[in-house]
N, C-alpha and C positions, 0 to 999 in steps of 0.2 A: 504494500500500500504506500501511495507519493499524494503529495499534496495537492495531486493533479486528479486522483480518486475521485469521483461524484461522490460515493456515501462520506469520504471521508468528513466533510464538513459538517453532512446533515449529523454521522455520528460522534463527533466528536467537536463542538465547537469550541471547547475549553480550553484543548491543544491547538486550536484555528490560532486561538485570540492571544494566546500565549509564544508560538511558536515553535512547539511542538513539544511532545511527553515528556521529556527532563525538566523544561522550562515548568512546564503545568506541573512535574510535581514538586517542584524548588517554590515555588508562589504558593500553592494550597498549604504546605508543609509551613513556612512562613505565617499561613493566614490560621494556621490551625495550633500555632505557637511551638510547632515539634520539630526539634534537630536531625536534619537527616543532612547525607551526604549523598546528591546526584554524582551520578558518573555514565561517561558514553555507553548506549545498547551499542548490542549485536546488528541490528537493522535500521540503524540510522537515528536522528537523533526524534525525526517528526513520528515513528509510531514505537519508539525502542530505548529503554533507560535501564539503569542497573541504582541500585541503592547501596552505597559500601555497608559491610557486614562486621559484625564482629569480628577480632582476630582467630581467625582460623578455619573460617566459613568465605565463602565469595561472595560477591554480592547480590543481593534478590535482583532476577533478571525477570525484568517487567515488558511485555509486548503488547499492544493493541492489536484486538481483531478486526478482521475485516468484511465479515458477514453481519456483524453485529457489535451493538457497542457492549464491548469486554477486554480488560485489563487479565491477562495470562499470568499469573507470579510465580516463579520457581525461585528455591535456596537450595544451592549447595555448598556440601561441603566434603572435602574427600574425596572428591571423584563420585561422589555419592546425592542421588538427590532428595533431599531429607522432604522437603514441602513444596505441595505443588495445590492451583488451584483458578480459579477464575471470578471475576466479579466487574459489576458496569461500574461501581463506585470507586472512582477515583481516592477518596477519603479512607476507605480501605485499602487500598495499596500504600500510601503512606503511613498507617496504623502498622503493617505488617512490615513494612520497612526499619521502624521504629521499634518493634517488638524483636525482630532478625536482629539489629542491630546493637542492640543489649544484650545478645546472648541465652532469650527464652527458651528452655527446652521445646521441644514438640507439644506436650502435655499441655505446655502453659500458651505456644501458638494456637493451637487449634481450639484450646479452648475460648481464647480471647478474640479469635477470627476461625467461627466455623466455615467459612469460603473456604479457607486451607484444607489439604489433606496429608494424610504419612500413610507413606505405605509399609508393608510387614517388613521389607528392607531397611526400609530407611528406622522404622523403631528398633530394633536388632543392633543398627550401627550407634543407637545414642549405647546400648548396650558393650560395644567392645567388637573387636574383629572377630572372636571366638564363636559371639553367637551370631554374625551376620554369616558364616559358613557354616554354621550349623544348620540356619534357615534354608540357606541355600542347596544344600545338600539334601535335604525335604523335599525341596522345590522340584530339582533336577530327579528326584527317587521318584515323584509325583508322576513328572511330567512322562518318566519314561515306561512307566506303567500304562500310564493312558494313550499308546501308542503300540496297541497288538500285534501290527502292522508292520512289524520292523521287531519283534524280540530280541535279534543279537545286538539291539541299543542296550537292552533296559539290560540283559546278561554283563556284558561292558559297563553301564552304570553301579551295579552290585557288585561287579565283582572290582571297580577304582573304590567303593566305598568299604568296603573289608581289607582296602590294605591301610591300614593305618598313618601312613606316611602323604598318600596320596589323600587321606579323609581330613587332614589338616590345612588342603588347599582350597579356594575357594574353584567351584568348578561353574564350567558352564557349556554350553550347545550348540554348535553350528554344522547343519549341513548333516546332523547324523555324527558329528565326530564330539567327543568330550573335551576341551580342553581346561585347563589349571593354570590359577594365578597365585600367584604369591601373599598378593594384597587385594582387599576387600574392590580399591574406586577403581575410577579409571581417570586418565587411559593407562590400562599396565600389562605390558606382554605377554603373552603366558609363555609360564616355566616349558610345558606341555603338552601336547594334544593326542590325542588317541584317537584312531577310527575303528568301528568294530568291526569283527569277525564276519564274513560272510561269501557266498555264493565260491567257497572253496578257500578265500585268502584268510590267512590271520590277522592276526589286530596287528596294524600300523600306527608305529609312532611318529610323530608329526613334532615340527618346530609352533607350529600356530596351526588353527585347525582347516585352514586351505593351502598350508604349505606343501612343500616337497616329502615326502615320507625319511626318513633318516638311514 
């Protein structure tokens, strides 16, 4: 979306009249008596802002839609995206910038803006990297159950998660192959990738899970 948009005006006159989404939320933020720090979005600066974060978090990355008038809010931190959500009120996106920016847990986000949301991931990581691979190794034991279709997956998922070495990785899925990461965010290479067993080949180990086989 450019300022050259037809809806952009009709839905958004506040960023018309200001200049665009950093400006409208540095003035609202101002008018609302609350200290936030604008800084450049990802999509320019007329439908695309970031709010600096707490040390250790990045900043809430705020976008406007373009079907409808809605402010998009994501925080991360980690490579991980702890809160995510949508709302027309601009005055909530400054609240939750404000809240980001203090350092509120999840708990205390979403309870003071239910627009936000956490997902099973992202609560895990307030917990430690221990339990966000525990999660995840559910996830991927889940998914590969629910896929009859393909068993020598789900055999290769049981049988990386009984070795003990490999069950301390964080794992994940592309293409039918498993691969292992060292660390919960991204972006982080994997250690590992496996493809399973099948139509006569045995399990291939892989650098990344569409690499060359080793």
């Amino acid at each position: 979306m450019n300022s050259c948009s037809g809806s952009y005006p009709v839905l958004y006159p506040d960023l018309v009249a200001a200049g665009g989404l950093a400006s409208a939320l540095e003035r609202l933020a101002s008018e609302l008596g609350a200290e936030i720090t604008v800084v450049p979005g990802d999509w320019g600066p007329l439908t695309s802002a970031g709010i600096a974060p707490h040390p250790g978090r990045r900043p809430v990355s705020v976008r406007a839609g373009a079907d409808r008038r809605r402010f998009a809010v994501a925080g991360w931190s980690a490579g991980v995206e702890l809160v995510t959500g949508e709302t027309p009120d601009l005055r909530d996106v400054v609240r939750a910038g404000v809240a980001w920016g203090t350092g509120k847990g999840l708990a205390e986000l979403t309870a003071l803006l239910p627009f936000l949301h956490v997902g099973e991931l992202a609560e895990a990581h307030e917990r430690g990297p221990a339990a966000v691979v525990d999660v995840q190794w559910r996830r991927i034991r889940e998914q590969a159950a629910a896929e009859p279709q393909f068993p020598e997956f789900g055999l290769l998922v049981e049988a990386a998660y009984a070795a003990p070495r490999l069950r301390q990785l964080y794992p994940f899925s592309s293409h039918w192959t498993l691969g292992f990461n060292a660390h919960t965010g991204s972006p982080c290479p994997p250690v590992i990738a496996v493809a399973p067993a099948h139509d006569g080949h045995p399990y291939r180990v892989r650098d990344s899970p569409r690499g060359e086989p080793r």
